[in-house]
KEKE-438436 format. One record per residue (C-alpha): residue in three letters; x, y, z. Coordinates in steps of 0.1 Angstrom, whole numbers, plus 5000, padded with zeros to 4 digits. Layout:
alaXYZ ...
This chain:
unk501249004850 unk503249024880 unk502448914911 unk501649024948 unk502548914982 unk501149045011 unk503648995040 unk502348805068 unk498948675054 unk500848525023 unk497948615002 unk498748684970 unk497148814937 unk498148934903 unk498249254883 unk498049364853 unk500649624836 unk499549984840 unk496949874873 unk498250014907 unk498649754933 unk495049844954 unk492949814924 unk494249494913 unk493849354951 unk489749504950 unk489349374910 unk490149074926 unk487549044953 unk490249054984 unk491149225012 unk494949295027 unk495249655021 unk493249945038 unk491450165013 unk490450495017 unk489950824984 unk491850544963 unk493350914950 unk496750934965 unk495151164984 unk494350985020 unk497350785034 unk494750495045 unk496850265017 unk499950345030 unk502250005025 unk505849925024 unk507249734996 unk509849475012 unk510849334977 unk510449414938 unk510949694913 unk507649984909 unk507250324898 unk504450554915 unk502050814900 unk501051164916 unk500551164954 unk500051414985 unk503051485002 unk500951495032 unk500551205029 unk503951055017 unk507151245023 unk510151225004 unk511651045035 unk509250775036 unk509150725000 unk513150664998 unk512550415032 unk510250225010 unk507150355019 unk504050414990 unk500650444987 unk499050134969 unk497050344949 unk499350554935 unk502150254926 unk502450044900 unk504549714896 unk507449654873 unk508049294889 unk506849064916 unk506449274950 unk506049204983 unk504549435003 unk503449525037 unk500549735047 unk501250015079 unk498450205079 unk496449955093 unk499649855122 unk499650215128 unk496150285139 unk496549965157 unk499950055175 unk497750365186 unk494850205198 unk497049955221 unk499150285234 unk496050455237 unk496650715215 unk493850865194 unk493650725162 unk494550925131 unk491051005110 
């Protein structure tokens, strides 16, 4: 089992080898990370990971580019811990940043 920090909140949870980080958070019962097709195919669970070792599965590069990946960025569905991880969701500061500029937010 490792466990999971969510930046800021300091809420944290376990999970099991072979679970990606979102399922193990909704197994649970709690909330810190946006969900959306839990498919790597949506973006919604978009998070960075500030600290730990992981390896990701299949995901939409429309989603995720190759950039944002190597900054750090994944989408908790679609990663899976090899240690402890902190982690930081931006999905969610995003469509807030927008709201507050008054941008549209993204669908």
């Amino acid at each position: 089992m490792h466990t999971v920090e969510i930046a800021d909140s300091g809420q944290r949870y376990a999970c099991a080898p072979g679970q990606n980080l979102l399922r193990a958070m909704e197994v649970l019962g709690q909330r810190g990370i946006p969900a959306g097709c839990r498919g790597g195919g949506c973006g919604v669970c978009k998070v960075r990971i500030e600290a730990g070792q992981y390896h990701v599965g299949k995901m939409s590069r429309a989603c995720l580019s190759e950039a944002e990946q190597r900054a750090g960025l994944v989408l908790a569905c679609k990663t899976y811990p090899d240690s402890d991880i902190r982690l930081r969701p931006v999905a969610l500061l995003q469509r807030c940043l927008a709201r507050h500029a008054g941008a549209r937010e993204p669908a």
